[in-house]
VOTI-434842 format. One record per residue (C-alpha): residue number from 1; residue in three letters; y, x, z. Coordinates in steps of 0.05 Angstrom, whole numbers, plus 32768, in hexadecimal, padded with zeros to 4 digits. Each point is the difference from the previous one (the first is absolute). Last residue first. Layout:
NUM,ALA,Y,X,Z;
...
***
This chain:
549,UNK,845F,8A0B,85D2;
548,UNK,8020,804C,800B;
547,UNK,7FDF,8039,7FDC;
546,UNK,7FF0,8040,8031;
545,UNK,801E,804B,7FF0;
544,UNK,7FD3,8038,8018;
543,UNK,7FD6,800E,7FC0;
542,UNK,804D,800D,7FDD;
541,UNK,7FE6,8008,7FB5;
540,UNK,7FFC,7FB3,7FF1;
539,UNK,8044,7FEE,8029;
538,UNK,8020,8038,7FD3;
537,UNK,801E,803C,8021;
536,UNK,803F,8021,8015;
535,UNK,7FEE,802E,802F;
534,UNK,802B,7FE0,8037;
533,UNK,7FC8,7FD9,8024;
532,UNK,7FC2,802E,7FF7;
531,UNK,7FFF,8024,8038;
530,UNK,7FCD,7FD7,8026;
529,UNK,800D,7FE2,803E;
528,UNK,7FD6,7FF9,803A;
527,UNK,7FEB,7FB2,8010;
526,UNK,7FF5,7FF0,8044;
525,UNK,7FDF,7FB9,801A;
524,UNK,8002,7FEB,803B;
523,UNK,7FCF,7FD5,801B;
522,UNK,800A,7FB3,7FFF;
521,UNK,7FAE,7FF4,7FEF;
520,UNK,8012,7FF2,7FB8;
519,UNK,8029,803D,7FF4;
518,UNK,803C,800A,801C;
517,UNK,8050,8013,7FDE;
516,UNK,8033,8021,802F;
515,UNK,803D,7FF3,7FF1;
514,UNK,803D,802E,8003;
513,UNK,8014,7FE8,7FC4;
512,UNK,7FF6,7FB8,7FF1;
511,UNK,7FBF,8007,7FD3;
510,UNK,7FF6,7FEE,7FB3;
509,UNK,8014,8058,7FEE;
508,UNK,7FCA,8000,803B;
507,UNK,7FD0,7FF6,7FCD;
506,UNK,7FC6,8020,8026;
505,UNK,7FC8,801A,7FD4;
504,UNK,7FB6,7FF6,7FFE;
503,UNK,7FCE,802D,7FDF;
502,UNK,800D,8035,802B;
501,UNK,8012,804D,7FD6;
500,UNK,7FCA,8028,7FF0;
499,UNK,8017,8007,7FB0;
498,UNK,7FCD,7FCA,7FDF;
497,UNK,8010,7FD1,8046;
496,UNK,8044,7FF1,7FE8;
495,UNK,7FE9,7FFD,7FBA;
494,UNK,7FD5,7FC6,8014;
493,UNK,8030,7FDD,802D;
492,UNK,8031,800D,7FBD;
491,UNK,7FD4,7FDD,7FE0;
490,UNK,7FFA,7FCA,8033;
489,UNK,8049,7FEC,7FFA;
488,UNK,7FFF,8004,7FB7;
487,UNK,7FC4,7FC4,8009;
486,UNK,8031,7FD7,802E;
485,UNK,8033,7FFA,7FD1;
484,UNK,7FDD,7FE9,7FC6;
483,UNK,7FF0,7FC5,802D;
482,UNK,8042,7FF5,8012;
481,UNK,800F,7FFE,7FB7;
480,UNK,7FCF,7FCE,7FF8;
479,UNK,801E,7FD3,8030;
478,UNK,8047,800D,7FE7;
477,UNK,7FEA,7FEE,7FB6;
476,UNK,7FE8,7FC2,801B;
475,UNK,803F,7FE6,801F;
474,UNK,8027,8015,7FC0;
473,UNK,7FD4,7FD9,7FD1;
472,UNK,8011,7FBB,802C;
471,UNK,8047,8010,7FFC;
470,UNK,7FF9,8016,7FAF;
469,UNK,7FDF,7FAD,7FFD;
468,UNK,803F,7FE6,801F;
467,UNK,802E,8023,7FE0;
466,UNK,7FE6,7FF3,7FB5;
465,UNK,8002,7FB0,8013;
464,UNK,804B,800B,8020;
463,UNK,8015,8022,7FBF;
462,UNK,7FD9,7FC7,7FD5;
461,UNK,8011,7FC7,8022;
460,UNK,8047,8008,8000;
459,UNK,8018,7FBF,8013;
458,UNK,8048,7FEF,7FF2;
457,UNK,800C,802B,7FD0;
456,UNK,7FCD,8018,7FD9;
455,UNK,8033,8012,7FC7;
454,UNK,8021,8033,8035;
453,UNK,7FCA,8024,7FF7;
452,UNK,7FCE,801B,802D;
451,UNK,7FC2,8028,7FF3;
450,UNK,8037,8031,7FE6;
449,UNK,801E,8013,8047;
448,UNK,7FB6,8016,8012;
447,UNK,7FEE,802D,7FC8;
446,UNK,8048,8038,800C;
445,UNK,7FF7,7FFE,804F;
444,UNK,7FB3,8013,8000;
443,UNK,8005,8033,7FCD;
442,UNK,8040,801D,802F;
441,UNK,7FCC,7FFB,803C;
440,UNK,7FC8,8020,7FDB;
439,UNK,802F,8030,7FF4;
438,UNK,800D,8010,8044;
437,UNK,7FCB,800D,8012;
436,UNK,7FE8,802C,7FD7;
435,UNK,8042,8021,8011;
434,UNK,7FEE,8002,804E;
433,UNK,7FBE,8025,7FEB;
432,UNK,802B,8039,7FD2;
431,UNK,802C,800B,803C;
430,UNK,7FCB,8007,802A;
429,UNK,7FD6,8027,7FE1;
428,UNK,8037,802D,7FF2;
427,UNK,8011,8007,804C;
426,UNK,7FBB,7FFD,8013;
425,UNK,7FDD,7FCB,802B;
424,UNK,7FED,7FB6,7FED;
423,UNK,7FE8,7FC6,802B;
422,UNK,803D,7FF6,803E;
421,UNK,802B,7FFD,7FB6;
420,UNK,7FD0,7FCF,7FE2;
419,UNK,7FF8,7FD3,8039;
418,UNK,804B,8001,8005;
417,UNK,8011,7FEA,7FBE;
416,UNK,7FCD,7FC9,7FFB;
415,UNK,8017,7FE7,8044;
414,UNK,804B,8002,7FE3;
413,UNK,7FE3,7FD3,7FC5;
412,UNK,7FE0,7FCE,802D;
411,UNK,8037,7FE2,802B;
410,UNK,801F,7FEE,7FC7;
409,UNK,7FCC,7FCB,7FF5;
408,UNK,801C,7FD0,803A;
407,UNK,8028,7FE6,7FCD;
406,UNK,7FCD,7FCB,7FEE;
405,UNK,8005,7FDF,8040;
404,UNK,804B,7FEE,7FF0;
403,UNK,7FF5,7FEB,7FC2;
402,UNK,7FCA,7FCA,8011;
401,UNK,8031,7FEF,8034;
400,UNK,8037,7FF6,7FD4;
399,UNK,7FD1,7FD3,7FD9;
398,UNK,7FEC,7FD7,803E;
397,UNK,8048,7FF0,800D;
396,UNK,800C,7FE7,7FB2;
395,UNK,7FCC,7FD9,7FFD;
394,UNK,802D,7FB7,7FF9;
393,UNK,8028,801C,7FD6;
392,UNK,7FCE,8011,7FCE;
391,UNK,7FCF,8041,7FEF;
390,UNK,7FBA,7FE2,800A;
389,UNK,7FE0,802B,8032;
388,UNK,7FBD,8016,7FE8;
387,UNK,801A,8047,7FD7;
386,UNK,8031,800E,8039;
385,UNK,7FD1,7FF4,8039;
384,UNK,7FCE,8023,7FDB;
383,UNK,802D,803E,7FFE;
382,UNK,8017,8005,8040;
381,UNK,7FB5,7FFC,8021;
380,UNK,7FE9,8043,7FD8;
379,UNK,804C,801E,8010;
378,UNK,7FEA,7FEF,8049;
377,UNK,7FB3,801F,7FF5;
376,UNK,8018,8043,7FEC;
375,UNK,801C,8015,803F;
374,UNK,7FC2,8004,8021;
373,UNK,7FDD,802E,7FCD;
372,UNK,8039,8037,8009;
371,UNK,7FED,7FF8,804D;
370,UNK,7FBF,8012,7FFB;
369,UNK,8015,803B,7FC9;
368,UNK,8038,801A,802E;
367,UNK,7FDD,801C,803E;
366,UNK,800F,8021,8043;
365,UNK,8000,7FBB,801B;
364,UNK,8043,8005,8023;
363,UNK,8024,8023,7FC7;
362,UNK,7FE1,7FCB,7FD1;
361,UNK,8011,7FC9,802A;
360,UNK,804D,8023,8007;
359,UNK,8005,8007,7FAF;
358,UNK,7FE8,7FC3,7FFC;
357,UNK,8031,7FDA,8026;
356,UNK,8032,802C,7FE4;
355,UNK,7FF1,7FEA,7FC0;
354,UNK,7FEA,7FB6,8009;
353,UNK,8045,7FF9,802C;
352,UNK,8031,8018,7FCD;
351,UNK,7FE5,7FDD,7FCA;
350,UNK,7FFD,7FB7,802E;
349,UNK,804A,800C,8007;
348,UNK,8016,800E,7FB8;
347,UNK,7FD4,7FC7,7FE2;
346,UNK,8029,7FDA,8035;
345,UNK,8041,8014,7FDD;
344,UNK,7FEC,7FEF,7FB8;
343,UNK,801B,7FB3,801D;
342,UNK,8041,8017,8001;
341,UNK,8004,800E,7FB4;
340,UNK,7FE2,7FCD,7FE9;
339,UNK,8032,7FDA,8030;
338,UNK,803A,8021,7FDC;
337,UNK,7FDE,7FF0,7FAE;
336,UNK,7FE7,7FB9,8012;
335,UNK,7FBA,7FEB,8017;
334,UNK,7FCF,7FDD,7FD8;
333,UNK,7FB8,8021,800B;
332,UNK,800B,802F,7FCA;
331,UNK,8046,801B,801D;
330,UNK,7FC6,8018,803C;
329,UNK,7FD7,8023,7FBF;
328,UNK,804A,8018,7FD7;
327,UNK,800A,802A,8045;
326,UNK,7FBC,8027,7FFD;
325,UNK,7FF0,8006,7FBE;
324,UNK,801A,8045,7FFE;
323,UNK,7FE0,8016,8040;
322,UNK,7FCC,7FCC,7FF4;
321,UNK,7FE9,8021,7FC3;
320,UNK,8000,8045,8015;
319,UNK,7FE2,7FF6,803F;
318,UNK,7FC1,7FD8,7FDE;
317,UNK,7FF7,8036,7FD1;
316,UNK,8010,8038,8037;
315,UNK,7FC2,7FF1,8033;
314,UNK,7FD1,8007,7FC8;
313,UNK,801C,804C,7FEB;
312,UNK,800B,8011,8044;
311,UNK,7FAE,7FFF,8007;
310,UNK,7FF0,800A,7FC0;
309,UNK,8028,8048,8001;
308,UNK,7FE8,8010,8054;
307,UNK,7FBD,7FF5,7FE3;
306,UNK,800E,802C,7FCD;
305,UNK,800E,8039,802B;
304,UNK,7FC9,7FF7,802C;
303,UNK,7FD2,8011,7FC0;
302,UNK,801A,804B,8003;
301,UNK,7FFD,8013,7FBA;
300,UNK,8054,7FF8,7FFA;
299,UNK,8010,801B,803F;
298,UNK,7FCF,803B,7FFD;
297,UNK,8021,800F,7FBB;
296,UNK,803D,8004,801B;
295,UNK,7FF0,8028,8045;
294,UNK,7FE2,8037,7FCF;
293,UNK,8045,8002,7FD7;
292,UNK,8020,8012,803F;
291,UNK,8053,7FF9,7FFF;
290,UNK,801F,803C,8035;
289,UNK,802E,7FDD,8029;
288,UNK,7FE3,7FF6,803F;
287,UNK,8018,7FD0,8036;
286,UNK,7FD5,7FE0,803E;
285,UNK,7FB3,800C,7FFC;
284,UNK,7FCB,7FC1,8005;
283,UNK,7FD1,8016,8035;
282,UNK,8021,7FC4,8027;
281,UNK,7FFC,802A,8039;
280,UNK,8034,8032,7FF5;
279,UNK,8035,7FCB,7FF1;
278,UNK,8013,8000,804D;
277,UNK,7FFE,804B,8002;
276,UNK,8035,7FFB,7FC9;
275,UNK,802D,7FDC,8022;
274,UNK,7FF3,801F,8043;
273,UNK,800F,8049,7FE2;
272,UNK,8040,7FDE,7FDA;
271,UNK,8016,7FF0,803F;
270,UNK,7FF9,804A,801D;
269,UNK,8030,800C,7FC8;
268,UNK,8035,7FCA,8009;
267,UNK,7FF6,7FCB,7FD8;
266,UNK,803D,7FD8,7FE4;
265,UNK,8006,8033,7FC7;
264,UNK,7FBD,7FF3,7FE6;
263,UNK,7FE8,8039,7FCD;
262,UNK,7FAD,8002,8027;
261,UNK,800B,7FB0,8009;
260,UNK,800C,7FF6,7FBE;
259,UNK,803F,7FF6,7FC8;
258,UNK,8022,7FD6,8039;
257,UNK,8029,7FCF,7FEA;
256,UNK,8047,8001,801F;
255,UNK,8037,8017,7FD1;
254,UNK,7FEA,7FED,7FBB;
253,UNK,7FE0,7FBD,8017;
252,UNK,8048,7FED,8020;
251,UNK,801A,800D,7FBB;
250,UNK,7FCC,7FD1,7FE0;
249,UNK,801B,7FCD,8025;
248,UNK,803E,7FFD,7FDC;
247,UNK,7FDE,7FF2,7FC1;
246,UNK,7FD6,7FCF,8019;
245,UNK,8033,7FD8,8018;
244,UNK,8021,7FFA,7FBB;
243,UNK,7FC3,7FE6,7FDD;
242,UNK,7FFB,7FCC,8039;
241,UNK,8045,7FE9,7FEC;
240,UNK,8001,8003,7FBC;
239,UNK,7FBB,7FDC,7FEF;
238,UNK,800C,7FC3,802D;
237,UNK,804A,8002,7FE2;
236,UNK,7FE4,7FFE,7FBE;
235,UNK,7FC9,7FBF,800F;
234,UNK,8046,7FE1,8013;
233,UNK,8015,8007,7FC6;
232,UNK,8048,8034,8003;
231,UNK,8041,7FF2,7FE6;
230,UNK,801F,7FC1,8010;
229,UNK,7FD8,7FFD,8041;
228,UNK,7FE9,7FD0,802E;
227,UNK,7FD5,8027,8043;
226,UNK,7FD2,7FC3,8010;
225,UNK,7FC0,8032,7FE1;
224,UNK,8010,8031,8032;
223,UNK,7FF2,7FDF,803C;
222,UNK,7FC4,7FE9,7FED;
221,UNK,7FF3,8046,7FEE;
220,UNK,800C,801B,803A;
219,UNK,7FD1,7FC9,801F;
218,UNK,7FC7,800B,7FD3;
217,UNK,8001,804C,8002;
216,UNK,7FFB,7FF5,8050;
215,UNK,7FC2,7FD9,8000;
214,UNK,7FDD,800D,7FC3;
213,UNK,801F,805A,800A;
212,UNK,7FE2,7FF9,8047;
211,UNK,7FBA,7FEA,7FE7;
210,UNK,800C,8039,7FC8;
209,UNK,8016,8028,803A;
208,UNK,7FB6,8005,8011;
207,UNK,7FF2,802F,7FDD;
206,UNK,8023,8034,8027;
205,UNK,7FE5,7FE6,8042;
204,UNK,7FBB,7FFD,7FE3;
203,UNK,7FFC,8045,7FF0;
202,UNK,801A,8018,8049;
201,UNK,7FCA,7FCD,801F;
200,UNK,7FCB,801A,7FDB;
199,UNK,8014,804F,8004;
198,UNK,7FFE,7FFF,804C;
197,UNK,7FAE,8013,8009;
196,UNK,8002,802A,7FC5;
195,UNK,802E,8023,8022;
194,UNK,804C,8005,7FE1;
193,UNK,8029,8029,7FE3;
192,UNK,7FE5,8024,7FBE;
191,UNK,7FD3,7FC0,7FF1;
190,UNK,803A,7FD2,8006;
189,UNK,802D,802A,7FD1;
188,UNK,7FD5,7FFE,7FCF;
187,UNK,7FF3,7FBE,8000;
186,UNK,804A,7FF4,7FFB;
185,UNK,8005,802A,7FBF;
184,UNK,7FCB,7FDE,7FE7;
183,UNK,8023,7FBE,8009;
182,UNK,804C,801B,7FE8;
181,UNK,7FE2,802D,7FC0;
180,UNK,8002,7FCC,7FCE;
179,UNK,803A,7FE0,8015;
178,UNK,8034,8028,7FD7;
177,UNK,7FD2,7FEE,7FBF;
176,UNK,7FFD,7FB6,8019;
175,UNK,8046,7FFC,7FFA;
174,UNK,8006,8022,7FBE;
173,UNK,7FD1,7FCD,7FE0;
172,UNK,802E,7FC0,8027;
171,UNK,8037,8017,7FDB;
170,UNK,7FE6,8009,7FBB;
169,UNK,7FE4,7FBB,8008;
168,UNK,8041,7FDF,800E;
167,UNK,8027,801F,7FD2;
166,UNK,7FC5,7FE3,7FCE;
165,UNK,7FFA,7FBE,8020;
164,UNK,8048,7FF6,7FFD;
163,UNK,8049,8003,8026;
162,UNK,7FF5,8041,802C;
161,UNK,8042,8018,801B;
160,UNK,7FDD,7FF1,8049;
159,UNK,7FC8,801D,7FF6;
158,UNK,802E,8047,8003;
157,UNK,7FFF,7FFF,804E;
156,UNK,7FB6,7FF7,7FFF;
155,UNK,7FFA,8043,7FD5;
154,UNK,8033,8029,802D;
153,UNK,7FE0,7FDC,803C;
152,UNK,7FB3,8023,7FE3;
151,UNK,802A,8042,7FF3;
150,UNK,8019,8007,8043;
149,UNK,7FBC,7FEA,8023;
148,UNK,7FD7,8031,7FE0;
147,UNK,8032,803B,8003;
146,UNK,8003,7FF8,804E;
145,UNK,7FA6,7FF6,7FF6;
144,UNK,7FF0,803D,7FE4;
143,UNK,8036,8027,8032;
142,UNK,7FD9,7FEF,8038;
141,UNK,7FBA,800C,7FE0;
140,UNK,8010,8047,7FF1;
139,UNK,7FE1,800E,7FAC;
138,UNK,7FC4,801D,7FF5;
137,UNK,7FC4,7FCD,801D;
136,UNK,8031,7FC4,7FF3;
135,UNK,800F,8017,7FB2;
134,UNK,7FBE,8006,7FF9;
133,UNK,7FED,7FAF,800F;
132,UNK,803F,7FE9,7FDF;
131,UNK,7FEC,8024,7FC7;
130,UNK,7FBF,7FDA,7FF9;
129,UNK,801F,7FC1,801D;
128,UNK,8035,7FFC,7FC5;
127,UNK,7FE7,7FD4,7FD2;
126,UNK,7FE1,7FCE,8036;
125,UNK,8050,7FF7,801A;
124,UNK,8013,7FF6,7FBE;
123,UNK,7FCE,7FBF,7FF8;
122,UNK,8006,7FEF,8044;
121,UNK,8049,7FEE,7FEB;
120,UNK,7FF6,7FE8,7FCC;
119,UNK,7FD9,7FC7,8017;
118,UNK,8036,7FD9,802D;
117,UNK,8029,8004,7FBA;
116,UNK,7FC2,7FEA,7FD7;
115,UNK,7FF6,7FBF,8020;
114,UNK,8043,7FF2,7FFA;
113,UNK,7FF0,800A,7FB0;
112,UNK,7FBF,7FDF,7FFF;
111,UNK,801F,7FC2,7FE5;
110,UNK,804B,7FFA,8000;
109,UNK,803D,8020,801C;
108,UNK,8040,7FE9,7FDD;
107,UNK,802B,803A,8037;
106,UNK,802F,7FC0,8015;
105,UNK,7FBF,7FCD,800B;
104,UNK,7FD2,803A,8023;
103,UNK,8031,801C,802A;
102,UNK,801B,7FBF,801E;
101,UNK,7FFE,8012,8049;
100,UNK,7FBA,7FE9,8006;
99,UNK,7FE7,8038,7FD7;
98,UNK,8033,802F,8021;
97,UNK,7FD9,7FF6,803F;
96,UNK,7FBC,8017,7FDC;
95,UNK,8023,8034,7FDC;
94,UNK,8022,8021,8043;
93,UNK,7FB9,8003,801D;
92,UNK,7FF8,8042,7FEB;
91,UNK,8045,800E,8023;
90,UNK,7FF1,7FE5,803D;
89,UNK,7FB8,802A,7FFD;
88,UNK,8020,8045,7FF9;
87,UNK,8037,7FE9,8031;
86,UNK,7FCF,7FF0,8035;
85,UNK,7FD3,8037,7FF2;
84,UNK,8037,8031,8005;
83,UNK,801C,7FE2,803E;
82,UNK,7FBB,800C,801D;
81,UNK,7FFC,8041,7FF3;
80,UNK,803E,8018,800F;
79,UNK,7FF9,7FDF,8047;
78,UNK,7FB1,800C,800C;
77,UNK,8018,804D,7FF2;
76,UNK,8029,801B,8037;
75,UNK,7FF2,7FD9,8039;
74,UNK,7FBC,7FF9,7FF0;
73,UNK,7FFB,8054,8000;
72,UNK,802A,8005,8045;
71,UNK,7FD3,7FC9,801F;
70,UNK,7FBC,801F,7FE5;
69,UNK,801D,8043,8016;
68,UNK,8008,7FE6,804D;
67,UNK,7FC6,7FD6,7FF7;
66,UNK,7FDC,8043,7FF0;
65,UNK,8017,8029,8033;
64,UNK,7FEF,7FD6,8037;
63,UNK,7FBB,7FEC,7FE9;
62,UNK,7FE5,8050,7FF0;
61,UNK,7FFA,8026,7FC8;
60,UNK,7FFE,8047,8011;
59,UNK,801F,802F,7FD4;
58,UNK,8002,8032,7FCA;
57,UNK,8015,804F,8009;
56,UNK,8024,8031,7FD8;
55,UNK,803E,7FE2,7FED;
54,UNK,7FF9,801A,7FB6;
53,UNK,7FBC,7FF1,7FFE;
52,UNK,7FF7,7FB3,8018;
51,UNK,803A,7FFF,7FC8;
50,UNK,7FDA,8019,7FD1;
49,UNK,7FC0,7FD5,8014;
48,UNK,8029,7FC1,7FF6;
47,UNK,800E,8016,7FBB;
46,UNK,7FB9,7FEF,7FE9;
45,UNK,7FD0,8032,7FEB;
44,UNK,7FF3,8017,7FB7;
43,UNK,8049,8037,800C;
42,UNK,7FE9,800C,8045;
41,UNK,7FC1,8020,7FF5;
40,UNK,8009,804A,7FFC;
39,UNK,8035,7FF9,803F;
38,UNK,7FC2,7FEF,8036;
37,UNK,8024,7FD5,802E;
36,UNK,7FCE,7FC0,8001;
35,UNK,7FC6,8034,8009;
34,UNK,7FC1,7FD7,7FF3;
33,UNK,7FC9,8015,802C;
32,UNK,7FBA,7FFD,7FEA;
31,UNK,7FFE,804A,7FDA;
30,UNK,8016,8020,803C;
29,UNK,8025,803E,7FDF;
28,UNK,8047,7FF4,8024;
27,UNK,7FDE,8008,8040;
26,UNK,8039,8005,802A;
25,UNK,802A,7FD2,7FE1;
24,UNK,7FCA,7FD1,8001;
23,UNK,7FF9,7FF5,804A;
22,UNK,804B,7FEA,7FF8;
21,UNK,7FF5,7FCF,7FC7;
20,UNK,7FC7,7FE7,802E;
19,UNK,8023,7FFE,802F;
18,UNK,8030,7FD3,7FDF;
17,UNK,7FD0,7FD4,7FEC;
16,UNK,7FE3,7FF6,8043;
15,UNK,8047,7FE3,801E;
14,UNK,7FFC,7FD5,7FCA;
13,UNK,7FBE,7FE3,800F;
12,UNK,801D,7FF8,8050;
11,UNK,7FD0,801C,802F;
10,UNK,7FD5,7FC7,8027;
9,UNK,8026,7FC4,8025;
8,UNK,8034,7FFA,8033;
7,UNK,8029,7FB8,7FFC;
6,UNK,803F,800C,7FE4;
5,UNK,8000,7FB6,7FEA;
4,UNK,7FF9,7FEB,7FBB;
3,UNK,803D,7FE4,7FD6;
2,UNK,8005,7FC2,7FD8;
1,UNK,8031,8005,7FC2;
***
């Protein structure tokens, strides 16, 4: 995270805020004030303001105390987090490994009925988004996800007992159902932490454990699949042993996930000040658990909603195919069971370097769509390669690399997520957006397995002919939702200037703190800061709040 220098420049936005909370409590009748203490309010507000109350005082925000909290709050969550994701993902790609490990010949799969155990899954998890999305507004986040992850290694665990489609089936439906809440949940968590400005990077570390999960996942399980046994398949050990781990991490979820950064235990109190101070200027509110009914129907009228629904939707067809597809495509080409294996390695790699590399260009740029558009065009290229090339021995290395440059395409979802979450404010708004989401992702997931069958075998033309054309439909969705973008931001310019405020506002919520942003002849310029942070509204009610391209 770069850092400004302590270079002197004009009074401190922050700094202003709090005098102004001061200068109110002497005029507690000013009617453009917005007392952040004032007890009538509390209960519609957001819990950052109670504690704000109960100590008595805020803070100043400045760059020493907030890379010591950004350190102490990565410390603490990127780990959980990311071993979540990782084991989340390992053990959704426990079916494709099995697949090669014999499940499909000793379980009599046939037809659409693989197809249909990577779809389930989606299936459940697109049930159970609606509670999923109150049950994160009223329930503590921390303790949402412990149960989460016990119940989801229970379910894995059990797989492993499963000898038939059906067993199968009713397995893989209550895995999804302990899923459901894991992604939303992790937005969540990502927009109570972390500045607008940080919240690409954190997203795309997360997700990209499924890059981690192609490389590593590959090799555990290549290591698993020599284990003989008199007893156990060796597609049951895969499902036994990374049920198992689960389990016993949920424990360590239990003990040391924070519910928020106003109940963190790792915090001390003037800690919690900077935590929430750095959050303050996202406009987006930290924790309230009182569920809106306005903020719903906002969310589902407001058009940028259903953008963010086509957009995830498109990208998940494709993903959902080739996730499941993924390991019978390279066996396609004419490799054996242990070097298919192997060779889903490199799909790992170039996953983990399209999504952080994006994640950092967008951080840099201080944009997602641009960059969302550029990482289309490799899955684009991918998928002609793999359509052209004739599949035969002697293609096989430009078929791998067709592969290869189609798995850049993970790189996109986490985007998606994080221009939604920098894009929405309001706890239930929030929620409610990041389920939209979400099921366009589980719609996505349960078509794309079943444009391929195994039937298709060796060339499937009609999953990779679907996935090409929903690539090309993605990159123009993003344009046009850029575009949508851009009028909301003059809007609010318009309402801005409605209730004597300037027409322009800083986003310093996309600014190193400490930074002081210019305009375009290099001047300073200073931004004061409207109380309207913690109040716990919408994106469309909050004049002050400014969309992110």
């Amino acid at each position: 995270m770069a850092q400004e220098s302590d270079t002197h420049h004009p009074k401190d936005a922050q700094e202003e805020f709090v005098e102004s909370i001061e200068e109110h409590t002497e005029q507690p009748g000013h009617p453009e004030r917005h007392d952040v203490t004032q007890p009538t309010q509390v209960k519609a507000q957001d819990k950052a303001l109670e504690l704000i109350e109960g100590l008595g005082h805020s803070t100043i925000l400045t760059p020493e105390n907030n890379k010591h909290v950004l350190r102490q709050i990565d410390l603490r969550l990127l780990p959980i987090l990311l071993a979540i994701y990782f084991l989340q993902q390992l053990d959704k790609s426990t079916l494709s490994y099995a697949s090669v490990f014999g499940l499909v010949e000793t379980t009599h799969l046939h037809g659409h009925q693989y197809s249909w155990l990577g779809a389930v899954v989606y299936v459940a998890q697109l049930v159970f988004q609606p509670l999923v999305s109150y049950l994160l507004v009223k329930v503590p986040i921390g303790k949402f996800l412990a149960v989460s992850v016990l119940l989801w290694g229970i379910t894995l665990a059990c797989m492993t007992a499963a000898s038939s489609f059906a067993t199968l089936m009713v397995c893989r439906l209550f895995l999804g159902i302990f899923e459901a809440g894991l992604a939303p949940a992790f937005i969540a968590v990502t927009q109570m932490w972390y500045r607008r400005r940080e919240q690409p990077i954190r997203l795309g570390s997360w997700y990209a454990m499924n890059g981690v999960v192609n490389m590593f996942g590959s090799l555990i399980t290549y290591g698993l699949g020599h284990i003989s046994s008199s007893v156990f398949e060796p597609y049951q050990i895969i499902f036994l042993f990374f049920g198992l781990i689960t389990v016993v991490f949920s424990a360590a979820v239990f003990v040391f996930m924070p519910d928020s950064p106003v109940k963190s235990k790792f915090l001390s109190e003037e800690d919690k000040l900077v935590a929430i101070e750095r959050i303050r200027m996202n406009q987006q509110g930290i924790e309230s658990h009182e569920w809106k009914w306005d903020h719903v129907k906002e969310a589902c009228l407001d058009l940028k909603s259903w953008f963010w629904f086509a957009l995830m939707l498109t990208i998940s067809i494709p993903s959902g195919g080739i996730t499941t597809f993924g390991p019978l495509i390279i066996a396609s080409f004419g490799f054996n069971d242990l070097n298919t294996i192997l060779l889903n390695v490199p799909f790992g790699a170039v996953q983990l370097i399209a999504t952080m590399g994006g994640a950092w260009l967008a951080t840099v740029w201080k944009k997602k769509g641009p960059v969302l558009a550029l990482l289309c065009l490799p899955p684009i290229a991918g998928c002609v390669m793999l359509l052209k090339i004739p599949h035969d021995d002697a293609h096989k290395g430009p078929l791998l690399v067709g592969y290869y440059i189609i798995s850049v395409y993970p790189g996109i979802t986490p985007l998606i997520y994080s221009w939604s979450a920098a894009n929405t404010a309001g706890e239930t708004k929030k929620k409610v957006t990041t389920g939209i989401l979400v099921v366009g992702q589980c719609v996505g997931n349960i078509i794309g397995p079943n444009l391929y069958t195994t039937e298709e075998a060796p060339l499937y033309r009609r999953g990779l002919l679907s996935n090409l054309a929903l690539f090309c439909v993605l990159w123009l969705l993003i344009v046009l939702n850029m575009a949508y973008i851009s009028v909301l931001n003059k809007k609010h310019e318009k309402k801005r200037v409605a209730l004597g405020k300037d027409a322009k506002v800083v986003d310093h919520s996309m600014f190193a703190v400490g930074s002081v942003p210019t305009d375009k002849e290099g001047e300073p310029i200073q931004q004061m800061v409207h109380d309207n942070a913690f109040k716990d509204l919408t994106d469309g009610q909050n004049e002050d709040f400014v969309y992110v391209y």
